[in-house]
N, CA and C of each residue as an Amber inpcrd file, in Angstrom:
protein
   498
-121.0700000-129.2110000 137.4610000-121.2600000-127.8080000 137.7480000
-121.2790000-127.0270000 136.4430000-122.1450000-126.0040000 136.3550000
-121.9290000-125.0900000 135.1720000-120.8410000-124.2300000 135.2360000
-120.6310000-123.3890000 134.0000000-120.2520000-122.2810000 134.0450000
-120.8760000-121.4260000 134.3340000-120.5170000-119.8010000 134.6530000
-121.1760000-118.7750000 134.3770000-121.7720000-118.5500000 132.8590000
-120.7530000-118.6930000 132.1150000-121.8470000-118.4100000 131.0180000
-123.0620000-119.0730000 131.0300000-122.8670000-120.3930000 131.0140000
-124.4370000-121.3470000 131.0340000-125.2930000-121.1060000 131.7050000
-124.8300000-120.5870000 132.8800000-125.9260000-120.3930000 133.8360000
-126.5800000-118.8990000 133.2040000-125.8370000-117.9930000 132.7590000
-126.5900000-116.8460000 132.4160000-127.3760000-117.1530000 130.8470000
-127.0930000-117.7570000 130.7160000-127.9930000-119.0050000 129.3880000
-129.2660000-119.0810000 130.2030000-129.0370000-120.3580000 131.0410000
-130.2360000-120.8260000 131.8700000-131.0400000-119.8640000 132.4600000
-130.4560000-118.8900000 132.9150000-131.7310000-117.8750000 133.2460000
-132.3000000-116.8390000 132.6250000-131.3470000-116.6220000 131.3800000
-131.5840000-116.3710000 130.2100000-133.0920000-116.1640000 129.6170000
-132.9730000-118.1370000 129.5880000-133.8160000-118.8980000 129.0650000
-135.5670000-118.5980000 129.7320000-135.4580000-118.3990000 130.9530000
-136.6470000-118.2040000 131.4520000-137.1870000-116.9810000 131.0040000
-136.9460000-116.1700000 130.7750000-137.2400000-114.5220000 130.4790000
-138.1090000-113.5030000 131.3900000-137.3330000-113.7220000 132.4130000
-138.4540000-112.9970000 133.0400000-137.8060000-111.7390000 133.4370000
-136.4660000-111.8540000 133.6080000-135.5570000-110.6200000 133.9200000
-135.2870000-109.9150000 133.1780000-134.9310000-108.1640000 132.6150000
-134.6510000-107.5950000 131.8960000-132.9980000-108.3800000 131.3530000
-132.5890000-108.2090000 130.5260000-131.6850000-108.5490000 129.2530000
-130.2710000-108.1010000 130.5260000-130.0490000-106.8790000 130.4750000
-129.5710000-106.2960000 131.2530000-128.9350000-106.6940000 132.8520000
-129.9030000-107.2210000 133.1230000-129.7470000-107.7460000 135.0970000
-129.4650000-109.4300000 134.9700000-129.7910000-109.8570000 133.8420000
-129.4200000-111.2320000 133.8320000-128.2660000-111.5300000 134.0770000
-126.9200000-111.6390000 133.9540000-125.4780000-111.1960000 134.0090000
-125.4330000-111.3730000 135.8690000-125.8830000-110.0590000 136.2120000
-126.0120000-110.0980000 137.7060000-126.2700000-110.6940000 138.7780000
-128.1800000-110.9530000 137.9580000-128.7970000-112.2030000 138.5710000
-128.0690000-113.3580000 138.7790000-127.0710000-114.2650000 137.8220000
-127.0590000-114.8570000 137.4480000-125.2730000-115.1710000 138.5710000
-125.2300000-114.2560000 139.0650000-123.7670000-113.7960000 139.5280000
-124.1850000-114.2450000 141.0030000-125.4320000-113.4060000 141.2140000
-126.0830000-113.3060000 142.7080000-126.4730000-114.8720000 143.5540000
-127.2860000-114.9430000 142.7280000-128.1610000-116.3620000 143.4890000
-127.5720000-116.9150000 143.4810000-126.1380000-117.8380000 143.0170000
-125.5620000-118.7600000 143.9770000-125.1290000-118.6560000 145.4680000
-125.0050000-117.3650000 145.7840000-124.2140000-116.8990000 146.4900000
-125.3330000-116.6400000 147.8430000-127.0190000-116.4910000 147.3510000
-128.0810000-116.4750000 148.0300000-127.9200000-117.8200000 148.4880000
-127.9700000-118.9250000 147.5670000-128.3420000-120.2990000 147.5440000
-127.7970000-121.2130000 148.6300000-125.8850000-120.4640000 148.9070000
-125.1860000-121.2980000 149.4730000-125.4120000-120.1670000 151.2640000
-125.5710000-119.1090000 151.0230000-125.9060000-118.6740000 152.0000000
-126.9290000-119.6350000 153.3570000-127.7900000-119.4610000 152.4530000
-128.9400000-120.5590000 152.5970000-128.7630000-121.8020000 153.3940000
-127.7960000-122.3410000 152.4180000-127.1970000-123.7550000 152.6450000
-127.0400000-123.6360000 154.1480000-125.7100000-122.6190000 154.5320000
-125.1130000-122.7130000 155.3530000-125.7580000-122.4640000 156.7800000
-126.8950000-121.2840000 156.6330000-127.9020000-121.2510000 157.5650000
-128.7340000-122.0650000 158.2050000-128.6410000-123.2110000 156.9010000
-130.0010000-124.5670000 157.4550000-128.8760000-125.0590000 158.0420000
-127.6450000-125.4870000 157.5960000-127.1360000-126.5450000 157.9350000
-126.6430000-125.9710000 159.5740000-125.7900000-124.8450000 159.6940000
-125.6640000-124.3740000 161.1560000-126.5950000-124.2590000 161.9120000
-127.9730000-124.2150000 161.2950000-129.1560000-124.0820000 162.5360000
-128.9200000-125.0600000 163.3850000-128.3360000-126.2380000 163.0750000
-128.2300000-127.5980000 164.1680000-127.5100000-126.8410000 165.3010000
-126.2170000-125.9850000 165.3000000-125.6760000-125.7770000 166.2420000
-125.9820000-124.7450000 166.5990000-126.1090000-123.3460000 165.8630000
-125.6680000-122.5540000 166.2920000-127.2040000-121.6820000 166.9700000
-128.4840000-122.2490000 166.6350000-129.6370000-121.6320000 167.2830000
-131.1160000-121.4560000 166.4830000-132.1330000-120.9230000 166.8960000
-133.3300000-120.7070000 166.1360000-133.3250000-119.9340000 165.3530000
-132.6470000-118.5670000 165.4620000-132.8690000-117.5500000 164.3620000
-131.6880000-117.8850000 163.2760000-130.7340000-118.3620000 163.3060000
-130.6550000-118.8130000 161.9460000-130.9200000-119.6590000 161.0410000
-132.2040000-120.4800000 161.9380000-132.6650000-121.7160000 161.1460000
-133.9730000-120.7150000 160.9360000-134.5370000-119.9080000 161.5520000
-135.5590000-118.9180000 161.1580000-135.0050000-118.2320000 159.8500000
-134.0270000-117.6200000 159.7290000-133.6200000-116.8860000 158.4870000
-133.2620000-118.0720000 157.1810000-132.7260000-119.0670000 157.4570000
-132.3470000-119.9870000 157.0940000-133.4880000-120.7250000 155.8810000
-134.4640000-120.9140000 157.0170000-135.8080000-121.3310000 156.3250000
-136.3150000-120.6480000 155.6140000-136.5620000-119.2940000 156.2730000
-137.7000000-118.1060000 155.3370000-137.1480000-117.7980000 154.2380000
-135.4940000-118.0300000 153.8500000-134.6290000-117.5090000 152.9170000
-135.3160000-118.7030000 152.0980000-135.4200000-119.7500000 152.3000000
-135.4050000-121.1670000 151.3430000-136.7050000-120.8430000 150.8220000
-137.4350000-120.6800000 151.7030000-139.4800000-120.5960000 150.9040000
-139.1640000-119.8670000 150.4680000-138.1390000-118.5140000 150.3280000
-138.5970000-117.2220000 149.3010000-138.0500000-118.0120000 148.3350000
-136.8320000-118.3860000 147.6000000-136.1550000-118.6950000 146.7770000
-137.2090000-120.3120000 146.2820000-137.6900000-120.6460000 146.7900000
-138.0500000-122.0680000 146.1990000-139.1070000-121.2680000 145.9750000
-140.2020000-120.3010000 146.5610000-141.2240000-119.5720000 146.0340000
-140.9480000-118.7670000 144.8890000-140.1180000-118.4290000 144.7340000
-139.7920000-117.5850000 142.8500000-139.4450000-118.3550000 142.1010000
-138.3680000-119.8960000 142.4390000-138.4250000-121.1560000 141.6920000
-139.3600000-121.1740000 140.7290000-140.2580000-121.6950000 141.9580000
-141.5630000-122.4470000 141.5920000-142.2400000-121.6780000 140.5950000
-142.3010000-120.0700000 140.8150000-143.4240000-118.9940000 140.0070000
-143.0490000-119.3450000 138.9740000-141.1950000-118.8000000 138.8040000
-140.5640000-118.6110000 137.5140000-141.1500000-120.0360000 136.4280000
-140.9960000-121.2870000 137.0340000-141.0790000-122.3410000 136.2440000
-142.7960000-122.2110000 135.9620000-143.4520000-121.9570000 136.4990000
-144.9610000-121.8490000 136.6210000-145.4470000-120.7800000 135.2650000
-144.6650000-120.0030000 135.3630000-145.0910000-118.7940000 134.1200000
-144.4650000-119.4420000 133.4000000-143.3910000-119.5190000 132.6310000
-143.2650000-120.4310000 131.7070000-143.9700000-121.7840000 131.4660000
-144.3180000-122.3350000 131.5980000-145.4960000-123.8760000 132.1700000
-146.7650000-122.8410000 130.9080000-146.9130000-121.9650000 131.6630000
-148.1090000-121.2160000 131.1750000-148.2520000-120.7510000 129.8730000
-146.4640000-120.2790000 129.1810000-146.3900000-119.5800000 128.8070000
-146.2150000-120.3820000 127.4040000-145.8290000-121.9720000 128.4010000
-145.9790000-123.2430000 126.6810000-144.6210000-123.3040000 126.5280000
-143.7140000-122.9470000 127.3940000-142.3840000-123.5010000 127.4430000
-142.1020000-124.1300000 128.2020000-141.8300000-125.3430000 127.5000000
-141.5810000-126.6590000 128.5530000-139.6550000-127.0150000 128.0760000
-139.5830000-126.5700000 127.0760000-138.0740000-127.1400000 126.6680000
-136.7400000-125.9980000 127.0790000-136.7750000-125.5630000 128.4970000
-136.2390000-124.7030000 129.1030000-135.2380000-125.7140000 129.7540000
-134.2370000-125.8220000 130.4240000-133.4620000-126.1130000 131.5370000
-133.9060000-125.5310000 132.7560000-133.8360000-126.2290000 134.0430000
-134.3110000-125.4580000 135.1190000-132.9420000-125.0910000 135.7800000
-131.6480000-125.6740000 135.4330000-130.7370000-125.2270000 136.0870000
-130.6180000-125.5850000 137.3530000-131.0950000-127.2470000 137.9630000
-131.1550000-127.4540000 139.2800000-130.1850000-128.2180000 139.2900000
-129.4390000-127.9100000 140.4340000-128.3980000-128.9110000 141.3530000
-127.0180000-128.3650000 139.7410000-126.8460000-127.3210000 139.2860000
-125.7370000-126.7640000 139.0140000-125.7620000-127.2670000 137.5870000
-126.8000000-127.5160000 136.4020000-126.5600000-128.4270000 135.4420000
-127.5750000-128.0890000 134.7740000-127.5820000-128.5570000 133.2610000
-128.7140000-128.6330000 132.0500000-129.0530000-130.0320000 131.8100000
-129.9250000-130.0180000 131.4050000-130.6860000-131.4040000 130.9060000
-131.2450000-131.8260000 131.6130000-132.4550000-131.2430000 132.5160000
-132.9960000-131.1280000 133.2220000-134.1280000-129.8650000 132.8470000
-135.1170000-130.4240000 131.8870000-136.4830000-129.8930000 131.6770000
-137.3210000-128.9290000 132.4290000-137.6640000-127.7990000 132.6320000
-138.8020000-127.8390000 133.8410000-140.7590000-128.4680000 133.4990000
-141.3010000-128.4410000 134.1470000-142.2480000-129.4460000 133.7660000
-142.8540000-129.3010000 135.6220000-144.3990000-130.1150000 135.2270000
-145.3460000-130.1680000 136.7640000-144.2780000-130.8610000 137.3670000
-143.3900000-132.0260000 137.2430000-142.9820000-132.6040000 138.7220000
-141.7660000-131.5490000 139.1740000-141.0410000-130.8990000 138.4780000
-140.3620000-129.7260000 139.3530000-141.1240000-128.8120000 139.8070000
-142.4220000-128.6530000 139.8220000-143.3040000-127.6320000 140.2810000
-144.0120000-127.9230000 141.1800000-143.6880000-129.4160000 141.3440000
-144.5800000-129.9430000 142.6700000-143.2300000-130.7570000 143.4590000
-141.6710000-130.7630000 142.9040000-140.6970000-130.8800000 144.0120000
-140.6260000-129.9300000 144.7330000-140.9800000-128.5890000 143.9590000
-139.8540000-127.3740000 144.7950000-141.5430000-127.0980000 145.7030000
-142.8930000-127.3770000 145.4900000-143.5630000-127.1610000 146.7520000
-143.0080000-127.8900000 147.7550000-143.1230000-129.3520000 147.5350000
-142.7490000-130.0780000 148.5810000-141.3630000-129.4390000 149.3530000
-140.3450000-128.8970000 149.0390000-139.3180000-128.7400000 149.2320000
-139.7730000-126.8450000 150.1990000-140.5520000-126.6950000 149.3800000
-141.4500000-124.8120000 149.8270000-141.7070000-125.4430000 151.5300000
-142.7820000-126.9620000 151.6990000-143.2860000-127.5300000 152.9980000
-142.0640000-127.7870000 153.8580000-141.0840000-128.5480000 153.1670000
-140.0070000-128.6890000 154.1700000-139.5290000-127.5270000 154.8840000
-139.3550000-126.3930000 154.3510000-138.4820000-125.5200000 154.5320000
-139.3880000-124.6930000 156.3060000-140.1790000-125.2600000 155.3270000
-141.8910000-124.4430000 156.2120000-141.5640000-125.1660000 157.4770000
-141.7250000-126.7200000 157.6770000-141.8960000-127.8190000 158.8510000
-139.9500000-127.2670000 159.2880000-139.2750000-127.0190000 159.1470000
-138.0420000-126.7450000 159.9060000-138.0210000-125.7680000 160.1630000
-138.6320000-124.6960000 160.3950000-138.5530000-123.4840000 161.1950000
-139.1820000-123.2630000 162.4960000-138.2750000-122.9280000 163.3540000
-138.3050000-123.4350000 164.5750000-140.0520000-122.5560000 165.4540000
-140.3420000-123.5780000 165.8210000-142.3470000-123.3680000 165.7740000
-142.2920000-122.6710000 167.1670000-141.7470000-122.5890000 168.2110000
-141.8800000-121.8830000 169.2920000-141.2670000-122.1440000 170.3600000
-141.0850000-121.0160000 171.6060000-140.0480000-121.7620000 172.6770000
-140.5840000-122.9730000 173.1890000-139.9990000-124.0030000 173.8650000
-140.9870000-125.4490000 174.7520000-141.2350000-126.5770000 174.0890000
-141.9460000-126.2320000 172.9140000-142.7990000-127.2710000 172.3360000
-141.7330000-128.1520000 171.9460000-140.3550000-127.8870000 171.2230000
-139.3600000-128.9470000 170.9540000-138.1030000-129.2030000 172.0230000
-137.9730000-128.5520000 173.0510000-137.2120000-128.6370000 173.8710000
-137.0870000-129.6850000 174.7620000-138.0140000-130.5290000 174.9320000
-138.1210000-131.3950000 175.7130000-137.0080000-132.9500000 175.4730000
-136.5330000-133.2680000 176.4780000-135.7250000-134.2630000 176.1540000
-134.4660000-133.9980000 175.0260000-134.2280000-133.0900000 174.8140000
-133.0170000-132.9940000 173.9000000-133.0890000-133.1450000 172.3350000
-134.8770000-132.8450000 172.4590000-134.9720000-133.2570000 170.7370000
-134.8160000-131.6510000 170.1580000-134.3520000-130.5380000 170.7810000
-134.8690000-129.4960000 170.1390000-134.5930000-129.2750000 168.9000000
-133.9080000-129.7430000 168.2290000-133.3110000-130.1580000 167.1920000
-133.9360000-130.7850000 165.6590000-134.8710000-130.9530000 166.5630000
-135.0990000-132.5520000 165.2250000-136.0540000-132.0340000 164.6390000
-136.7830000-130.8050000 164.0200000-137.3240000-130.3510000 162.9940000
-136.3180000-130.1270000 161.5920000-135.1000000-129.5770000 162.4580000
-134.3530000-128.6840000 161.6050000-133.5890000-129.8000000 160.8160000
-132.6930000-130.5280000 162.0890000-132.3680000-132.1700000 161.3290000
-132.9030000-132.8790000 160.0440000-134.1790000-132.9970000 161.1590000
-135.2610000-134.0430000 159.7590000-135.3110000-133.1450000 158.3670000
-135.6630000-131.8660000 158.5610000-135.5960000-131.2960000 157.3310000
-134.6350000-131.0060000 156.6320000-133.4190000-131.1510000 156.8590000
-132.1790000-131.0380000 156.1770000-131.6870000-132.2620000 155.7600000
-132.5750000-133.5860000 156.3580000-131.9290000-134.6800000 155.7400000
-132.7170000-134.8340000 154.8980000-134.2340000-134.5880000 154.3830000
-135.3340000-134.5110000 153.7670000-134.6600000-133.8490000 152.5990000
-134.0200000-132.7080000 152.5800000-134.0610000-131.9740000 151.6430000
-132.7400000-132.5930000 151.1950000-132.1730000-132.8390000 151.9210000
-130.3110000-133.4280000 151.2750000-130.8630000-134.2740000 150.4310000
-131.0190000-135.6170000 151.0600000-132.1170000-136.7000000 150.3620000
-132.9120000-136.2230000 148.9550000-133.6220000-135.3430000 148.8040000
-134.1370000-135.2050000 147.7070000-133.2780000-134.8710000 146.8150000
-132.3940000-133.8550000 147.0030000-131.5150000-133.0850000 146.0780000
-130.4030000-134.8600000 145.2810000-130.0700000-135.4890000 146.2760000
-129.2390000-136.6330000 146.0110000-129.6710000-137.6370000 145.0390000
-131.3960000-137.4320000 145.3140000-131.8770000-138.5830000 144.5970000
-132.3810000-138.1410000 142.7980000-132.6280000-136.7870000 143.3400000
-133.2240000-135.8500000 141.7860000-131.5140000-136.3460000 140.9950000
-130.3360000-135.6430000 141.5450000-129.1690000-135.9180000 140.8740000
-128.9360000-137.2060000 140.3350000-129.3790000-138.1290000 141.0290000
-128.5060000-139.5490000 140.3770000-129.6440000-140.0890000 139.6410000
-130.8920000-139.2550000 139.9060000-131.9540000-140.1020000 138.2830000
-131.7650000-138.9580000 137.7590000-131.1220000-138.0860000 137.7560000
-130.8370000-137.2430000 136.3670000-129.4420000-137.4930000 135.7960000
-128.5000000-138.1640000 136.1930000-127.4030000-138.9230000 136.2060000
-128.0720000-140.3510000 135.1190000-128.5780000-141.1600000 135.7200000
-128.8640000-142.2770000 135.1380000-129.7900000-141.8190000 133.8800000
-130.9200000-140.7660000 133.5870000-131.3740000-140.3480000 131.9380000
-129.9170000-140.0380000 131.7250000-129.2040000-139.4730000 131.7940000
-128.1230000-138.9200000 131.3630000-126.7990000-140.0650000 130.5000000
-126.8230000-140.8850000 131.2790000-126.4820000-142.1000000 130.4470000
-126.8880000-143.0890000 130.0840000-128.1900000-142.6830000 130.0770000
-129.4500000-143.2210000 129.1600000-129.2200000-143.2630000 127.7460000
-128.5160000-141.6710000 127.9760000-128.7750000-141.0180000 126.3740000
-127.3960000-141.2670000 125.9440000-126.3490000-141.5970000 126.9140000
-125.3790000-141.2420000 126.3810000-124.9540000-142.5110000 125.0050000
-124.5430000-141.6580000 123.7520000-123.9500000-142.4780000 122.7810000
-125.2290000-142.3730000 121.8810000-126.6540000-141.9420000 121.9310000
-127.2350000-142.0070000 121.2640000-127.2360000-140.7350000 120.2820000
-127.7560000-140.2050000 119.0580000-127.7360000-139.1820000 118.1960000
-128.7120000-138.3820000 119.1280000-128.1510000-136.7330000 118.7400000
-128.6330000-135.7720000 119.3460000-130.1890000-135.8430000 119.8140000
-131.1710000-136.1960000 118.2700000-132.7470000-135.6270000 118.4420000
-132.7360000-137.2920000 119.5810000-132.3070000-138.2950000 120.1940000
-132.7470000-138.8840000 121.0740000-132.5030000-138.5980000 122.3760000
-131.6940000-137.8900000 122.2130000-131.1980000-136.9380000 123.6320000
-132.0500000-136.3150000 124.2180000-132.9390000-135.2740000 123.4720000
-133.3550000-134.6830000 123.7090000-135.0730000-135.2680000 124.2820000
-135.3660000-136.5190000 123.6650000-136.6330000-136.8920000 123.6540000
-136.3790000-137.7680000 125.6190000-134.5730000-138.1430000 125.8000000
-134.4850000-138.9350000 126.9970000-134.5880000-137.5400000 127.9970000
-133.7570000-136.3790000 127.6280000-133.8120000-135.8110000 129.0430000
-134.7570000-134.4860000 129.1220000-135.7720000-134.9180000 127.4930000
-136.7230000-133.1760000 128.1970000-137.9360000-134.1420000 128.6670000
Protein backbone atom coordinates (compact mmCIF):
# COMPACT_ATOMS: atom_id res chain seq x y z
CA UNK A 1 0.00 0.00 0.00
CA UNK A 2 1.21 3.58 -0.48
CA UNK A 3 1.30 6.44 1.46
CA UNK A 4 -0.49 9.58 0.99
CA UNK A 5 2.36 11.33 0.17
CA UNK A 6 3.24 8.88 -2.75
CA UNK A 7 0.16 8.74 -3.94
CA UNK A 8 -0.02 12.61 -4.25
CA UNK A 9 3.45 11.99 -6.08
CA UNK A 10 1.68 9.53 -8.38
CA UNK A 11 -0.90 11.79 -9.42
CA UNK A 12 1.29 14.37 -9.27
CA UNK A 13 3.11 12.73 -11.86
CA UNK A 14 0.36 12.65 -14.44
CA UNK A 15 -0.27 16.45 -14.63
CA UNK A 16 -3.33 16.91 -15.50
CA UNK A 17 -4.78 18.46 -12.28
CA UNK A 18 -4.04 21.95 -11.14
CA UNK A 19 -0.94 21.89 -8.47
CA UNK A 20 -3.44 22.94 -5.98
CA UNK A 21 -6.39 20.08 -6.11
CA UNK A 22 -3.82 17.39 -6.28
CA UNK A 23 -3.59 17.01 -2.36
CA UNK A 24 -7.46 16.56 -2.54
CA UNK A 25 -7.70 14.54 -5.51
CA UNK A 26 -5.45 12.42 -4.18
CA UNK A 27 -7.43 12.26 -0.66
CA UNK A 28 -10.76 11.62 -2.71
CA UNK A 29 -10.48 8.71 -5.10
CA UNK A 30 -9.71 6.10 -2.79
CA UNK A 31 -12.60 6.65 -1.08
CA UNK A 32 -14.57 6.76 -4.76
CA UNK A 33 -12.64 3.50 -5.52
CA UNK A 34 -13.68 1.53 -2.40
CA UNK A 35 -17.10 2.96 -2.65
CA UNK A 36 -17.21 1.27 -5.85
CA UNK A 37 -15.81 -1.81 -4.51
CA UNK A 38 -18.48 -2.14 -2.16
CA UNK A 39 -21.36 -1.46 -4.61
CA UNK A 40 -20.17 -4.25 -7.10
CA UNK A 41 -19.53 -6.50 -4.48
CA UNK A 42 -23.18 -5.95 -2.57
CA UNK A 43 -24.91 -5.94 -5.91
CA UNK A 44 -24.91 -9.88 -5.33
CA UNK A 45 -27.26 -9.29 -2.45
CA UNK A 46 -28.58 -6.37 -2.04
CA UNK A 47 -30.26 -5.58 -5.80
CA UNK A 48 -29.96 -3.95 -9.42
CA UNK A 49 -29.54 -0.40 -8.68
CA UNK A 50 -26.61 -0.77 -6.78
CA UNK A 51 -24.94 -2.91 -9.18
CA UNK A 52 -26.36 -0.11 -11.70
CA UNK A 53 -24.52 2.65 -9.69
CA UNK A 54 -21.89 0.27 -8.89
CA UNK A 55 -21.02 -0.33 -12.53
CA UNK A 56 -21.59 3.17 -14.06
CA UNK A 57 -19.30 4.42 -11.09
CA UNK A 58 -16.49 1.80 -12.40
CA UNK A 59 -16.74 2.86 -16.39
CA UNK A 60 -16.52 6.50 -15.20
CA UNK A 61 -13.38 5.96 -13.11
CA UNK A 62 -11.71 3.29 -15.43
CA UNK A 63 -12.88 5.91 -18.28
CA UNK A 64 -10.61 8.88 -16.81
CA UNK A 65 -8.00 5.98 -15.96
CA UNK A 66 -7.72 5.12 -19.23
CA UNK A 67 -7.83 9.07 -20.75
CA UNK A 68 -5.41 10.17 -18.01
CA UNK A 69 -2.83 7.34 -19.05
CA UNK A 70 -3.77 7.98 -22.82
CA UNK A 71 -2.71 11.78 -22.72
CA UNK A 72 0.33 11.11 -21.25
CA UNK A 73 1.04 7.98 -23.86
CA UNK A 74 0.62 11.03 -26.18
CA UNK A 75 2.31 13.33 -24.42
CA UNK A 76 5.75 10.82 -24.58
CA UNK A 77 5.52 9.96 -21.01
CA UNK A 78 5.84 6.56 -20.53
CA UNK A 79 8.11 6.58 -17.23
CA UNK A 80 5.12 7.65 -14.97
CA UNK A 81 3.74 5.13 -12.25
CA UNK A 82 0.12 4.36 -12.80
CA UNK A 83 -0.48 3.86 -9.17
CA UNK A 84 -2.56 0.58 -9.67
CA UNK A 85 -3.59 -1.83 -6.99
CA UNK A 86 -2.03 0.83 -4.23
CA UNK A 87 1.80 0.84 -5.46
CA UNK A 88 4.76 2.21 -7.82
CA UNK A 89 6.69 0.33 -10.18
CA UNK A 90 4.23 -0.15 -12.30
CA UNK A 91 4.80 1.90 -15.69
CA UNK A 92 1.77 3.10 -17.61
CA UNK A 93 2.12 1.98 -21.23
CA UNK A 94 -0.65 0.38 -24.21
CA UNK A 95 -1.23 -2.84 -22.05
CA UNK A 96 -2.68 -0.71 -19.07
CA UNK A 97 -4.65 1.09 -21.67
CA UNK A 98 -6.05 -1.87 -23.08
CA UNK A 99 -6.51 -3.61 -19.26
CA UNK A 100 -8.52 -0.81 -17.95
CA UNK A 101 -10.77 -1.08 -21.49
CA UNK A 102 -11.20 -4.55 -20.93
CA UNK A 103 -11.97 -3.90 -17.33
CA UNK A 104 -14.29 -0.37 -18.93
CA UNK A 105 -16.30 -3.97 -20.89
CA UNK A 106 -16.57 -5.79 -17.71
CA UNK A 107 -18.00 -3.18 -15.79
CA UNK A 108 -20.31 -2.58 -18.94
CA UNK A 109 -21.38 -6.72 -19.20
CA UNK A 110 -22.37 -6.51 -15.19
CA UNK A 111 -24.89 -4.02 -15.22
CA UNK A 112 -27.97 -5.36 -14.77
CA UNK A 113 -29.51 -5.43 -18.70
CA UNK A 114 -33.26 -5.54 -17.85
CA UNK A 115 -36.21 -6.96 -15.82
CA UNK A 116 -36.74 -11.08 -17.08
CA UNK A 117 -34.00 -11.60 -19.24
CA UNK A 118 -31.72 -12.87 -16.12
CA UNK A 119 -34.29 -13.95 -13.78
CA UNK A 120 -34.97 -17.13 -14.91
CA UNK A 121 -33.99 -20.13 -12.86
CA UNK A 122 -32.15 -18.30 -10.15
CA UNK A 123 -29.37 -17.09 -12.31
CA UNK A 124 -30.30 -13.43 -11.78
CA UNK A 125 -27.18 -12.98 -10.49
CA UNK A 126 -24.63 -14.21 -12.67
CA UNK A 127 -23.69 -11.11 -14.74
CA UNK A 128 -22.78 -9.29 -11.67
CA UNK A 129 -20.94 -12.53 -10.15
CA UNK A 130 -19.07 -13.34 -13.34
CA UNK A 131 -17.97 -9.83 -13.48
CA UNK A 132 -16.67 -9.43 -10.13
CA UNK A 133 -14.80 -12.59 -10.35
CA UNK A 134 -13.42 -11.34 -13.82
CA UNK A 135 -12.35 -8.28 -12.37
CA UNK A 136 -11.06 -9.79 -8.86
CA UNK A 137 -9.12 -12.24 -11.10
CA UNK A 138 -7.49 -9.62 -13.08
CA UNK A 139 -6.57 -7.27 -10.32
CA UNK A 140 -4.87 -10.67 -8.50
CA UNK A 141 -3.08 -11.64 -11.44
CA UNK A 142 -1.74 -7.90 -12.60
CA UNK A 143 -0.46 -7.95 -8.64
CA UNK A 144 1.50 -11.11 -8.46
CA UNK A 145 3.27 -10.46 -12.07
CA UNK A 146 4.00 -7.18 -10.73
CA UNK A 147 5.17 -8.95 -7.54
CA UNK A 148 7.32 -11.44 -9.46
CA UNK A 149 9.22 -8.17 -11.90
CA UNK A 150 9.51 -6.93 -8.54
CA UNK A 151 11.78 -9.59 -7.35
CA UNK A 152 13.09 -9.83 -10.51
CA UNK A 153 14.83 -6.76 -9.73
CA UNK A 154 15.26 -7.27 -6.40
CA UNK A 155 19.18 -7.06 -5.34
CA UNK A 156 20.04 -5.73 -8.63
CA UNK A 157 21.68 -1.87 -8.96
CA UNK A 158 19.18 0.85 -9.36
CA UNK A 159 19.53 1.71 -13.47
CA UNK A 160 18.41 -2.32 -13.72
CA UNK A 161 15.47 -1.72 -11.79
CA UNK A 162 14.28 0.49 -13.65
CA UNK A 163 14.87 -1.21 -17.17
CA UNK A 164 12.85 -4.61 -15.10
CA UNK A 165 9.82 -2.65 -13.93
CA UNK A 166 9.25 0.35 -16.54
Amino acid sequence: MTTLSDFVEIVRGFALIPAMLTRAFAIILPFFECGTGICLISSVIVGEDVARWGGAIAMFLFAIFTVAVAINLARGRRHISCGCVGGRGTNIGLPLVLRNCGLILLAYVGLPVGAGLWQANGVERLPQIASAAIAFSTVVVWKILSTIRGLAAYGRPAESQQEVTG
